[in-house]
C-alpha positions, 0 to 999 in steps of 0.5 A: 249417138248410140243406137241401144236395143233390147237386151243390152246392158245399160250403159251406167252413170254417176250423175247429181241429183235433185236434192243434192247428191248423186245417183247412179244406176248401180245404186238400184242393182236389182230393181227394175229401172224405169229411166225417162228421157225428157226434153226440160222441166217445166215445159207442158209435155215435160210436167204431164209425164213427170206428174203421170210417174209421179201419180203412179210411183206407189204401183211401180214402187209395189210391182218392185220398180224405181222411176228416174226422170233425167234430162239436161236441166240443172239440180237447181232448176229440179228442185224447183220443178218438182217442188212447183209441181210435186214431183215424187220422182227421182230427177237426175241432171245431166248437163254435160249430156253424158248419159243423154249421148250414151243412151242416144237421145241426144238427136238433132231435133227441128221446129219450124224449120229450125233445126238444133240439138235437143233431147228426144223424149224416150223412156227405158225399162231395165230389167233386174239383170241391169240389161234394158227390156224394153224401150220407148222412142219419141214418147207421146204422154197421154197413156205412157206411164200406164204402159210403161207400168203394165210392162214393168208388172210383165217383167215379174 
């Protein structure tokens, strides 16, 4: 597990995307990066905040920036989930958890009493210079989007 803090450069990937083809932080070199961690489409928590970026996508797109949604769901199961929901966000599939490991999201978890590996509902802002600007650990929905918005209109 990796324990990123500010100022760090984002750890890249290469990962395939909804719609087919990859992505890879490269391909926004430049931009802002709104980079969200969640747990699985379509599950409560994961479809609110998918839909709050989504609602919002045109002011982080005005204020220069780009949302990627990643999580351990396949492409498949994506495609599906944005088309259900109309997601107008970019998701990204990390099955082999690659990305989730190197961005340290990938933690042990417990419900019930239960515990097991899961993914830890984080959101990352990038800065232009590729190094992370702000991060924010087990997220609660209500509100998120708005904030990460307000962040991504200070880095201007």
């Amino acid at each position: 597990m990796s324990d990123l803090e500010t100022g760090q450069a984002a750890p890249q990937f290469a990962l395939p995307r909804d719609g087919g083809g990859i992505l890879t932080l490269s391909d926004f070199a430049g931009k802002p990066i709104v980079l969200y961690f969640y747990p699985k489409d379509d599950t409560t928590g994961c479809t609110a905040e998918a839909i709050d970026f989504s609602r919002l996508r045109r002011q982080f797109e005005d204020a220069g920036a780009v949302v990627i949604g990643m999580s351990p769901d396949s492409t498949k199961k994506h495609d599906k989930f944005k088309a259900k929901h109309n997601i107008g966000i970019d998701l990204v599939a990390d099955e082999e958890r690659t990305a989730l490991e190197a961005y340290g999201v990938w933690t042990e978890k417990s419900m019930y009493g239960r515990k097991y590996m899961g993914v830890e509902r984080t959101t990352f802002l990038i800065g232009r210079d590729g190094r992370i600007a702000r991060i924010w650990r087990k997220v609660r929905v209500p509100g998120h989007a708005e904030e990460v918005l307000e962040a991504v209109r200070a880095l201007r």
